[in-house]
GUTOR-586865 format. One line per 2 residues: number of its first residue (from 1); their letters; for each residue x, y, z of C-alpha. Coordinates in nm, 4 decimals. Example, Ala and Ser with C-alpha at 12.3 -4.5 7.8 and 13.67 -1.06 7.14 Angstrom:
1 = AS = 1.2300,-0.4500,0.7800; 1.3670,-0.1060,0.7140
This chain:
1 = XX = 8.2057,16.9094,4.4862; 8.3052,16.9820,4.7984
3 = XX = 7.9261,16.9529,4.9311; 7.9083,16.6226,4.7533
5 = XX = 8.1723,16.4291,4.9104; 8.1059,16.5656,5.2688
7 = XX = 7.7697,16.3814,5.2292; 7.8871,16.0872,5.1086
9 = XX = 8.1473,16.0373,5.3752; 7.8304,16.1275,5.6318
11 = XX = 7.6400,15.8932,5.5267; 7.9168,15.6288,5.4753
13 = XX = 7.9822,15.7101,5.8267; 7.5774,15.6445,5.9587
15 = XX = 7.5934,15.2903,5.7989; 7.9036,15.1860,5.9533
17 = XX = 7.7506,15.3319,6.2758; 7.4655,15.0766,6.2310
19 = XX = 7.6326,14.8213,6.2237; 7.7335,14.8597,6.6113
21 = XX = 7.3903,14.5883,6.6993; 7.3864,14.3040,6.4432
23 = XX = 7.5376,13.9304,6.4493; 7.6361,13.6000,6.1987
25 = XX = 7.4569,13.3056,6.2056; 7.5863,12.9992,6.4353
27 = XX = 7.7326,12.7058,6.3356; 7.6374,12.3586,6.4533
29 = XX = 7.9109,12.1026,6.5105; 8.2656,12.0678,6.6476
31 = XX = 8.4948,12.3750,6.6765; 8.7795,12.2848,6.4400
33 = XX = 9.1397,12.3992,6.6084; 9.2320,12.6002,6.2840
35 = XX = 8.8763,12.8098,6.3466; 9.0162,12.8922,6.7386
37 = XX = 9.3247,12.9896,6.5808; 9.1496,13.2361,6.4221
39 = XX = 8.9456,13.3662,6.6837; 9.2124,13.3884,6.9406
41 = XX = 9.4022,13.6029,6.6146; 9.1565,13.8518,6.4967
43 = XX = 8.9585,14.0490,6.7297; 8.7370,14.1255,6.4289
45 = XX = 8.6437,13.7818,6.4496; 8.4744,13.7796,6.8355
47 = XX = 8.1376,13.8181,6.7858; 8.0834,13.5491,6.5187
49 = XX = 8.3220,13.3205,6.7351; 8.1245,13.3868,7.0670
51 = XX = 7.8062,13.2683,6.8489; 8.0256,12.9267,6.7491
53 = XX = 8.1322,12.8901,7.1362; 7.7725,12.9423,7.2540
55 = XX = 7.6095,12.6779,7.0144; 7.9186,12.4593,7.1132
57 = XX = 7.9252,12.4179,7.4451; 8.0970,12.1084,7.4351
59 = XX = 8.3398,12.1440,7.1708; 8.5725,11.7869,7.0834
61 = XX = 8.8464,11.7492,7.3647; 9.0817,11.6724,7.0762
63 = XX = 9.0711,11.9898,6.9221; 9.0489,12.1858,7.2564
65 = XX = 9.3427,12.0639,7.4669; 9.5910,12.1162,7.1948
67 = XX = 9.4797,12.5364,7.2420; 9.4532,12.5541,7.5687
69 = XX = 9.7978,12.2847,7.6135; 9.6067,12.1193,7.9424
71 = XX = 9.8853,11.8334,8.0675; 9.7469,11.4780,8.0669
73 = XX = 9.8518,11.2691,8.3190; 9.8944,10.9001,8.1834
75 = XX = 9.9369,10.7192,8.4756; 9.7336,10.7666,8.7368
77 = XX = 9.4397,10.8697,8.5307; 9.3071,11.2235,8.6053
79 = XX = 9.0271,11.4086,8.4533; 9.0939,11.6824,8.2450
81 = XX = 8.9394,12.0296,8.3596; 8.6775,12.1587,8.1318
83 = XX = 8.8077,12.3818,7.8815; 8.7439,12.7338,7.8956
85 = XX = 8.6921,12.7845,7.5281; 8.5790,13.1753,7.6288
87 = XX = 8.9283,13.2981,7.7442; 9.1184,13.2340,7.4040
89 = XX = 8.8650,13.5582,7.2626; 8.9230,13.8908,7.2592
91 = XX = 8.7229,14.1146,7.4900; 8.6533,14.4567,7.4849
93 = XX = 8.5498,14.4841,7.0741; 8.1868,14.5407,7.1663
95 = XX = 7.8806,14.4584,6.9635; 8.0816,14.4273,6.6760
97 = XX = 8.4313,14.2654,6.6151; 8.7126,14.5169,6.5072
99 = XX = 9.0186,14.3716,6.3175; 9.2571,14.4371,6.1080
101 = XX = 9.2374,14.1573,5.8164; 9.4968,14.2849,5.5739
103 = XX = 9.3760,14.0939,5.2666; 9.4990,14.2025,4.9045
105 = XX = 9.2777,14.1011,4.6036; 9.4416,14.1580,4.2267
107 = XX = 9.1367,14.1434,4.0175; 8.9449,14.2725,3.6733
109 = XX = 8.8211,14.6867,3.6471; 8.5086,14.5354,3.7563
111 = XX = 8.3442,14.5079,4.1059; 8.1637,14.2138,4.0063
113 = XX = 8.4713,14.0570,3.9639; 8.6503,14.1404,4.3142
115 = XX = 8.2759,13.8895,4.4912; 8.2441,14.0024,4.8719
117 = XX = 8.4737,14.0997,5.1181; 8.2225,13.9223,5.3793
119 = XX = 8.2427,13.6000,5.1718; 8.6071,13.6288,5.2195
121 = XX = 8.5998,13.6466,5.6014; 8.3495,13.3596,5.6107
123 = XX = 8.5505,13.1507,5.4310; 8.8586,13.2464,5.6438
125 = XX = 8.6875,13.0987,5.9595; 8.5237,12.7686,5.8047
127 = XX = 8.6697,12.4462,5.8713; 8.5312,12.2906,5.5025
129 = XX = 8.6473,12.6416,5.3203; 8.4894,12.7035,4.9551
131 = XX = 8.6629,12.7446,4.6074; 8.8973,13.0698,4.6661
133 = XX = 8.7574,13.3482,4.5007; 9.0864,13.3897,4.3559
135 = XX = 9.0702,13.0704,4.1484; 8.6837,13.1970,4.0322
137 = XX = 8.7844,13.5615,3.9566; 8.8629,13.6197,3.5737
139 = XX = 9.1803,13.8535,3.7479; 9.3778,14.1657,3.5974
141 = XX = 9.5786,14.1889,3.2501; 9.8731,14.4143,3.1678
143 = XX = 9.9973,14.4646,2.8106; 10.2744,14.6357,2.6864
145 = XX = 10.4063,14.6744,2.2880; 10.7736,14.9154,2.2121
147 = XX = 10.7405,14.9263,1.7975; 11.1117,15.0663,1.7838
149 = XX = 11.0608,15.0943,1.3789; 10.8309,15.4060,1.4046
151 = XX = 10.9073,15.5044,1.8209; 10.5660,15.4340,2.0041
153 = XX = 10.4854,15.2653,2.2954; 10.1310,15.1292,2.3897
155 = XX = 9.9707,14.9848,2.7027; 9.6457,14.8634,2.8056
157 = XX = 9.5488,14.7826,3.1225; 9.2629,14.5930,3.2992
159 = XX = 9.3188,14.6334,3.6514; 9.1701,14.6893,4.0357
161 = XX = 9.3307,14.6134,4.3432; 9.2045,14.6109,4.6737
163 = XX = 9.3352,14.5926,4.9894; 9.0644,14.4163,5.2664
165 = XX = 9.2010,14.6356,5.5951; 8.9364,14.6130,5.8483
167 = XX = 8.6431,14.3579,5.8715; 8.4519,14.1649,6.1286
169 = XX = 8.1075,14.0287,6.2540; 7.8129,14.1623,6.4281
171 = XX = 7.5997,14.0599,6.7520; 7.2406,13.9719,6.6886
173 = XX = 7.0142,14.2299,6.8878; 6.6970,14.0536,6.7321
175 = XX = 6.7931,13.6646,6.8405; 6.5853,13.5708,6.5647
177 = XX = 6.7393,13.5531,6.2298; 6.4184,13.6726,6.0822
179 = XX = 6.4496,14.0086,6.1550; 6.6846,14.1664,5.8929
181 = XX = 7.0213,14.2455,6.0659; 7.3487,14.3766,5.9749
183 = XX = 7.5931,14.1076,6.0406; 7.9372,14.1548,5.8778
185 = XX = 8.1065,14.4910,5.7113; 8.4094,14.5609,5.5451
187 = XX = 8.6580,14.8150,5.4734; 8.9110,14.7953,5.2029
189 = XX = 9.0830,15.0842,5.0060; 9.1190,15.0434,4.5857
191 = XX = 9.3499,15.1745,4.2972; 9.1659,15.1072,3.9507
193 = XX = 9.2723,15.1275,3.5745; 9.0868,15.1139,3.2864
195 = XX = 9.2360,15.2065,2.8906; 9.5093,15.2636,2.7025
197 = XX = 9.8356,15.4479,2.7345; 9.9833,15.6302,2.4258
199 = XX = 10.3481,15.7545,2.3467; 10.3501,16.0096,2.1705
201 = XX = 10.0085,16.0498,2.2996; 9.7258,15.9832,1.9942
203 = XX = 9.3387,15.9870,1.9825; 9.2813,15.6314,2.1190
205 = XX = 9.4458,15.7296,2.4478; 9.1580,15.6872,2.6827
207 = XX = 9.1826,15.5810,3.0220; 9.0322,15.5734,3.3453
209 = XX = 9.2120,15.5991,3.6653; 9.0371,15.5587,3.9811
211 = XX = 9.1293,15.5429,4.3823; 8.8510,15.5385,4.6490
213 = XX = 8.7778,15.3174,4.9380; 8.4877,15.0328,4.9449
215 = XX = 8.2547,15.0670,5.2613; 8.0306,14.7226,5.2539
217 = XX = 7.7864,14.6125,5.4589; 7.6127,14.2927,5.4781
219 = XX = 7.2585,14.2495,5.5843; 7.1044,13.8877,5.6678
221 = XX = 6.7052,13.7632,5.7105; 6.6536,13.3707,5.7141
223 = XX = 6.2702,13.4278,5.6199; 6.3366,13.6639,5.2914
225 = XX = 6.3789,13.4669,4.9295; 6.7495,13.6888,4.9171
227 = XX = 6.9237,13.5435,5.2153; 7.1835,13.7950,5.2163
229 = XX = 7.2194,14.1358,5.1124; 7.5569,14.3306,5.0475
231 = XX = 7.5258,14.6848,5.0682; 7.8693,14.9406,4.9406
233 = XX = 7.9071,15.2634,4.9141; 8.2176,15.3391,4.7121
235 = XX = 8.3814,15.7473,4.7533; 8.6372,15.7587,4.4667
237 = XX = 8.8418,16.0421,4.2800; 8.9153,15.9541,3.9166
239 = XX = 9.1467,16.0855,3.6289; 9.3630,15.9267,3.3388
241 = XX = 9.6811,15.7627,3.3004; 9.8247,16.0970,3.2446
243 = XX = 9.6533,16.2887,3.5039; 9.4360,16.5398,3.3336
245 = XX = 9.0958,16.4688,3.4338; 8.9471,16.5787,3.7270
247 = XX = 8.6717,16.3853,3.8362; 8.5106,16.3321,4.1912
249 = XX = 8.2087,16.1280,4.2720; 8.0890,15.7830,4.4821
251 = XX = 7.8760,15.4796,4.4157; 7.6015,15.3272,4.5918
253 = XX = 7.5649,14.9586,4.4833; 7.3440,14.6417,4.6188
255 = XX = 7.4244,14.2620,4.5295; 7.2242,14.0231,4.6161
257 = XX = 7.3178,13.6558,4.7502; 7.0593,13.3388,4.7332
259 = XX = 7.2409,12.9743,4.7419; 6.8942,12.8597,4.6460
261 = XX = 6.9061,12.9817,4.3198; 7.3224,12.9799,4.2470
263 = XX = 7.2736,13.3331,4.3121; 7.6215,13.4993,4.4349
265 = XX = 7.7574,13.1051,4.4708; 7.7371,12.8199,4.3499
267 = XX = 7.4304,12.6280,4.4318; 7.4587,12.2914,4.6697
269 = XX = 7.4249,12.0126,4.4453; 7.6079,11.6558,4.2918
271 = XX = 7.9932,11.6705,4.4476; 8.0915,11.4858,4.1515
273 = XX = 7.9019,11.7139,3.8732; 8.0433,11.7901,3.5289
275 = XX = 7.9341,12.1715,3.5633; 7.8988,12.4334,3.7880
277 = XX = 7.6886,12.7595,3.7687; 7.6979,13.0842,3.9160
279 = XX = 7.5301,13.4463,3.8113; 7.5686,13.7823,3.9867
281 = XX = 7.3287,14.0863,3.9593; 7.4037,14.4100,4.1197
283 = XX = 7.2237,14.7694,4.0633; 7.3971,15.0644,4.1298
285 = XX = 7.3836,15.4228,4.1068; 7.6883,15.6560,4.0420
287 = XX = 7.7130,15.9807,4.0941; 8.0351,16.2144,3.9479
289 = XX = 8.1089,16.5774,3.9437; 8.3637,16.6438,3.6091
291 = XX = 8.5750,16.9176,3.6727; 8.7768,16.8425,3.3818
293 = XX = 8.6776,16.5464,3.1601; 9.1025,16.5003,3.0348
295 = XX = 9.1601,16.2256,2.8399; 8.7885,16.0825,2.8730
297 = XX = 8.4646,16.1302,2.6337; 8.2885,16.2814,2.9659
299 = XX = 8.0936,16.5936,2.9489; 8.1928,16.8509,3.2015
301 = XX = 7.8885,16.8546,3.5015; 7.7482,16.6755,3.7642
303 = XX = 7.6491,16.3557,3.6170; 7.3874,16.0317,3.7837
305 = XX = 7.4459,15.7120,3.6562; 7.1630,15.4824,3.7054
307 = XX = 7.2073,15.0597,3.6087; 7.2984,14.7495,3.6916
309 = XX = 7.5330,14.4981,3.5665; 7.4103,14.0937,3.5194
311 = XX = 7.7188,13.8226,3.5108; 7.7070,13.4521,3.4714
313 = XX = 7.9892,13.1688,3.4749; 7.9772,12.8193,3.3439
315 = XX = 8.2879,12.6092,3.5181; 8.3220,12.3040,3.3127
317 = XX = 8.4845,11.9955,3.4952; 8.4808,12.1280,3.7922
319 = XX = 8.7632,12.0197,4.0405; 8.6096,11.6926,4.2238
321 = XX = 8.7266,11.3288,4.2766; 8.5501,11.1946,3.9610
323 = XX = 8.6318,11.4666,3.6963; 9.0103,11.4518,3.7907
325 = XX = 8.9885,11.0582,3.7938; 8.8278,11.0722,3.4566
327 = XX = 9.0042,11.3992,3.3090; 9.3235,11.4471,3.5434
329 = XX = 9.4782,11.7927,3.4943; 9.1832,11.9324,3.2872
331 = XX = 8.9750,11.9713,3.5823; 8.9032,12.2624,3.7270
333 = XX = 9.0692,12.4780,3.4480; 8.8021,12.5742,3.1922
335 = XX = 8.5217,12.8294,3.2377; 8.2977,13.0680,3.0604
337 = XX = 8.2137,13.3978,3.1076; 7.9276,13.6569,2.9918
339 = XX = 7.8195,13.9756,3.1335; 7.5666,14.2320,3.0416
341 = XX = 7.5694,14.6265,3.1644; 7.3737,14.9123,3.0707
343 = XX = 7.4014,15.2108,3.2459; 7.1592,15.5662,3.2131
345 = XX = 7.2806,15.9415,3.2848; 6.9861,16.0971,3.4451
347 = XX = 7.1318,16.4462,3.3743; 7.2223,16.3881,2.9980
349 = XX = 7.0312,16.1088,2.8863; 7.3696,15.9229,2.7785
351 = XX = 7.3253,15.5729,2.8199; 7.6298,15.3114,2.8264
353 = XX = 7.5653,14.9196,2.7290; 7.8230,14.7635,2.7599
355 = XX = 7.8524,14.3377,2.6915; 8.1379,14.0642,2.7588
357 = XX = 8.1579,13.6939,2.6866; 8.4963,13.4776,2.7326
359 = XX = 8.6456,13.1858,2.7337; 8.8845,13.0848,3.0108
361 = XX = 9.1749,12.8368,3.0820; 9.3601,12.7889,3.3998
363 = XX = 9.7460,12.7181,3.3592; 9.7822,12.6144,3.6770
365 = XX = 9.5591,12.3047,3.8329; 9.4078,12.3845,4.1757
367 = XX = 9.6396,12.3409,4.4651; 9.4561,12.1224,4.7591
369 = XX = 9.4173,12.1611,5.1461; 9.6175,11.8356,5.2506
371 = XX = 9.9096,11.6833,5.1272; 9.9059,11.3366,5.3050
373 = XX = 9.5890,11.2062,5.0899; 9.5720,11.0562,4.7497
375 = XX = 9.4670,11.3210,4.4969; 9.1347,11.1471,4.4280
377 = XX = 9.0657,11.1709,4.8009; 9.1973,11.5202,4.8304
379 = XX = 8.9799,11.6692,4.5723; 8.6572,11.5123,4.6925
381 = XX = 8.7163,11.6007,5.0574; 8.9723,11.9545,5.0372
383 = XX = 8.8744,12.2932,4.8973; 9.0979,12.4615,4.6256
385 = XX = 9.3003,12.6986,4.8709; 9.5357,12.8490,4.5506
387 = XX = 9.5982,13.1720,4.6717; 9.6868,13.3143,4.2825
389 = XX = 9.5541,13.2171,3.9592; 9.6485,13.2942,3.6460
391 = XX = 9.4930,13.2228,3.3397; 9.4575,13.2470,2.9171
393 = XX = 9.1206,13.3585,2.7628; 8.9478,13.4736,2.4246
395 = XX = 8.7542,13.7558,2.5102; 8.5100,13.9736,2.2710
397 = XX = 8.3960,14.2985,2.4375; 8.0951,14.5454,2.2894
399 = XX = 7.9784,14.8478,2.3467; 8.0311,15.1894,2.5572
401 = XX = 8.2313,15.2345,2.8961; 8.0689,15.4192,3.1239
403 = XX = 8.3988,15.5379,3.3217; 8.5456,15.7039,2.9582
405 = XX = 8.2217,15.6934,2.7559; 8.4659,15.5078,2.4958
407 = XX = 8.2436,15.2724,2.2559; 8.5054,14.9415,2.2013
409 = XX = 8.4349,14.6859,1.9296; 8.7099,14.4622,1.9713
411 = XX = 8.8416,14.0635,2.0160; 9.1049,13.9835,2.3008
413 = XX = 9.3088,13.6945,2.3788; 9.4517,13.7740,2.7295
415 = XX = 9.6646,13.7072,3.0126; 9.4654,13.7158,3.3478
417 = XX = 9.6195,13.6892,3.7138; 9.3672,13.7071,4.0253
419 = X = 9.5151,13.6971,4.3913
């Protein structure tokens, strides 16, 4: 075991390494004061803003002066000096930015559900920012019953939090965005849980417990179909809500991102559409050593995991100017969910499907980016910026979890919060 997680923290170590000669793609256009803000803020962010400064070497005086608080002289006339949009970076982070982001995300026991840390960054420094992934995330559920007539308690939980510490962007070595590069990464520490708690403790308690670190990469190539790759390798130590199991291992994933084909986001299309689409795909391959299997269906042994896991969401009325003109507070709120999973043990020829299809309501309408503009004018022209989002949802679930090699059966209606 011991062997096994010295070699995943090697090579966890090499990719980070590699990512020491890599860069983000420029930005055409005026340098918005909130993205400055930024880059003056987060060191992690230099590299990606020394790209924005260099293809913008004239940014708008408007949003300059206000930074770099140059006096203007009314009367006489002067001319302003020339802003030096350089000095407001950080220096000294190297070929790639270094900074502490401190980002929490409250999601689903599912990494398809927590999207990319890297997406998360971009966003940050855009000055037309996306839907939050918080408002897209179907988001964790708690539930709790005390039957005091016959003395037993019962929880579930759905859980995985993650906390985005360090992340930045990369300088491009290449200067030609068709050479493959590394140009973002991401470090973030996770708790997970997965099953149900028992008192007194009864055959159905099952659970999966898990804390580990995500170590993502994210690799870029304009002339490749996949635009954007996101690399993670995943170290974790797992046991049960009681603490029983003992159960070391890490996970090597790949997702893949293409606009093109509403691949990893939403696809560019009509601003005033009735729908919006987006699917995931990401293969991964797990490998465990089970000390003690506790409160699990795992069989003691080193174990390889080999699958991938295939999710797609339908939003319906999507939050724009002419849904909430025609549907008000509906917009934005209702969505639906299916995923498929199927997962192979190389070492036992176990094999886990697992499948997932729901049906999601918002409670809370999207909250927008300025509060001076009509709400018609808002929604067509600000991005949802909600930083939680809770939701209700009917949920039927099928088949065998690969974390407890539990088989569930069962229909849900739920209570979901993402952050």
């Amino acid at each position: 075991m011991t062997h096994l997680l010295t070699s995943f923290g090697a090579v966890a170590f090499l990719m980070l390494g590699t990512a020491t000669g890599i860069a983000q793609t420029t930005v055409q256009g005026k340098i918005p004061l909130e993205l400055l803000r930024e880059c003056q803020k987060n060191p992690g962010f230099m590299p990606y803003c020394a790209q924005l400064i260099k293809a913008n070497p004239q940014p708008a005086k408007q949003t300059i002066q206000p930074v770099l608080q140059v006096p203007v002289v009314k009367n006489p006339p002067a001319p302003n000096p020339p802003p030096q949009v350089v000095s407001l970076l950080p220096t000294g982070t190297g070929p790639c930015g270094f900074g502490a982001v401190n980002k929490l995300f409250v999601r689903a026991a599912d990494q398809m559900d927590n999207f990319n840390y890297d997406s998360y960054l971009v966003n940050l420094l855009s000055s037309t920012p996306t839907t939050s992934m918080a408002a897209d995330a179907k988001g964790a559920s708690i539930s709790y019953t005390d039957n005091v007539a016959n003395g037993t308690q019962t929880a579930t939980i759905d859980a995985r939090a993650s906390y985005l510490m360090f992340g930045g962007f990369c300088n491009d070595p290449f200067t030609d965005r068709n050479i493959p590069f590394v140009d973002g990464y991401a470090v973030a520490p996770f708790v997970l849980g997965n099953g149900n708690w028992n008192e007194p403790l009864t055959k159905t308690s099952t659970s999966a417990a898990r804390v580990g670190t995500d170590l993502q990469l994210a690799v870029t190539s304009a002339m490749l179909p996949i635009s954007r790759s996101y690399f993670y390798i995943s170290p974790f130590y797992q046991t049960d809500f009681r603490g029983i199991a003992q159960i070391g291992g890490a996970d090597f994933a790949w997702e893949p991102f293409a606009p093109e084909i509403a691949l990893g986001t939403s696809a560019k299309g009509d601003p005033n559409a009735y729908y919006t689409f987006i699917w995931q795909f990401k293969a991964e391959a797990e490998l465990t050593d089970v000390s003690n299997p506790g409160l699990t269906n795992l069989i003691k042994g080193n174990h390889t995991w080999i699958g991938e896991t295939t999710s797609a969401t339908l939003g319906i009325l999507p939050l724009n100017a002419q849904n909430e003109k025609s549907w008000g507070d509906i917009a934005g709120r209702i969505s639906v969910n299916a995923s498929a999973e199927y997962y192979y043990d190389t070492q036992t020829g176990a094999n886990a499907p697992y499948y997932t299809a729901s049906i999601n309501y918002k409670l809370g309408p999207c909250k927008q980016t300025s509060g001076q503009q009509s709400r018609e004018i808002a929604a067509a022209t600000a991005a949802c910026t909600i930083q939680g989002s809770s939701a209700i949802s009917f949920e039927y679930d099928w088949g065998t979890n690969k974390d407890t090699l539990v088989k569930t059966n069962q229909y849900l209606v739920k209570f979901n919060y993402a952050y």
